[in-house]
Phi, psi and omega in degrees: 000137165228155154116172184312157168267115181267054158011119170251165186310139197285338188273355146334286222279311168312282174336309193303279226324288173345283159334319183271320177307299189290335171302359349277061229248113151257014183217098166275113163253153147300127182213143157168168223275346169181123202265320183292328158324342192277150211097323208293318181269024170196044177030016202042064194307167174266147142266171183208134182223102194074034204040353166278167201274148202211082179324154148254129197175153195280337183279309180285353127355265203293294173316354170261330168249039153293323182283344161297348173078014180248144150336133165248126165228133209245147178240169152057081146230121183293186195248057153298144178315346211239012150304316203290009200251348193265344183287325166342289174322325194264337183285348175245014155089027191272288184273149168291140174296081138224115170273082162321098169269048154007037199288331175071338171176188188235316181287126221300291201325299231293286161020275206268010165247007161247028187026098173210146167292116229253032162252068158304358167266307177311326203282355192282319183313316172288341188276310170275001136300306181291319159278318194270015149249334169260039209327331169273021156283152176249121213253142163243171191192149172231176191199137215252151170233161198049022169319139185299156197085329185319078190288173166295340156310302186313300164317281166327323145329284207299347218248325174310304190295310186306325175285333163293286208292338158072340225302154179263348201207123177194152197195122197244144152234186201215131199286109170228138177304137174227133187310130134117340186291152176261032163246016138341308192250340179328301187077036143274162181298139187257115203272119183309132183329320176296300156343290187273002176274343184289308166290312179293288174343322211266272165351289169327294173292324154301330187239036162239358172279333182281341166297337188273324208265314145339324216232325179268006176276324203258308190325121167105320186304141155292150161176155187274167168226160187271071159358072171296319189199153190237146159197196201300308183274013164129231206216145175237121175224196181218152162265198211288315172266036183211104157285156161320107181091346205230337179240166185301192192206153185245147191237114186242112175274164186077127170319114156227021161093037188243146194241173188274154221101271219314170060351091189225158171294144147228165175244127153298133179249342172199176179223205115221202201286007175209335172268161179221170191229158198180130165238177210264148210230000000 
């Protein structure tokens, strides 16, 4: 996607939400190409919605579509100072404790040749912030490897900050050219395929030990889950920290008579590196 970021009208965007909740809609995600941003081209102007006046911006966003009674789940929010005003919200169950984050890498260099903002040290601080007000959030994140230039330093940078950063939900590709980008003209070294398939395997495996182990921590814990599919041997649903299609599912055996929609207690009974198994409480 390219070219400036446009904002839409927040009481547009309240009004969809709204409209999908009473069709009977439970789950709202946030998408936009930057989330933390929004508002930001149109100084955050005020809007009206259901006649009340409504900044556009992300935090009276989310607060406005806590009260509709759906998951509110937020994607591509960048780590701005002004994340920090939303975590409140999630810690008091208004909005789901998740942050989708686009961190793309770790290393000061690759970072800042993929002109991306480059404190990956502030953000671990913000991140073990963020937890102690919010302890179930959960941060998901993707992340590119063999970006041109990309040393075995770098890689070791990135496979470190991950083992700090703990993050629960992540996804890596591997850095291929696309006509017309700019990082095309860098006139960096270009990371051999064999490398980067090599690094991405590596990548995987490191964050899938910290996922499991993340995960086997929710064994005995309650939680609700979102009913997606009933099926003969039982029900496939997702919590709070499994967006749709991109994250794990929680697994319930047996007939108990739930249809896609519900909402129910289950207790986790077991886990692996990306999925939980969970029975009705």
């Amino acid at each position: 996607m390219r070219g400036k970021l446009v904002s839409r009208p927040v009481g547009e965007v309240l009004s969809e939400a709204e409209r999908l909740v009473k069709a009977g809609v439970k789950e709202i995600l946030v998408i936009s190409q930057d989330t933390s941003a929004y508002g930001v081209d149109v100084k955050y102007k005020t809007d009206f919605w259901n006649g009340r006046p409504v900044k556009t911006r992300m935090l009276e966003l989310c607060e406005a579509l806590s009260s509709l009674g759906a998951w509110v789940r937020l994607h591509y929010v960048y780590p701005y100072p002004n994340v920090d005003d939303v975590i409140p919200l999630m810690a008091a169950g208004k909005i789901l404790p998740y942050l989708d984050i686009p961190f793309q890498h770790a290393s000061p260099k690759v970072l800042k040749a993929m002109k991306r903002p480059a404190f990956e040290d502030r953000t671990l601080a913000r991140i073990k912030k963020w937890r102690e007000q919010c302890p179930d959030l959960i941060i998901r994140s993707t992340f590119i490897v063999g970006f041109p230039g990309e040393t075995e330093e770098d890689f070791q940078y990135l496979l470190d900050w991950l083992t700090e950063a703990q993050l629960d939900r992540v996804g890596c590709f591997q850095y291929s050219p696309v006509e017309g980008a700019p990082a095309n003209d860098l006139g960096l070294d270009e990371v051999p395929d064999e490398i980067k398939q090599d690094r991405w395997d590596r990548f995987m495996a490191h964050q899938q030990a910290i996922s499991s182990a993340r995960l086997q921590l929710r064994i005995g814990r309650e939680i609700e889950v979102l009913i997606d599919e009933v099926e003969e041997q039982g029900s496939v649903g997702r919590s709070f920290f499994d967006a749709p299609e991109i994250d794990g599912n929680v697994f319930i055996d047996g007939n108990h008579g739930y249809k896609p929609g519900d909402k129910v207690r289950c207790r986790v009974v077991d886990a692996d590196e990306y999925d939980l198994w969970a029975e009705p409480v």
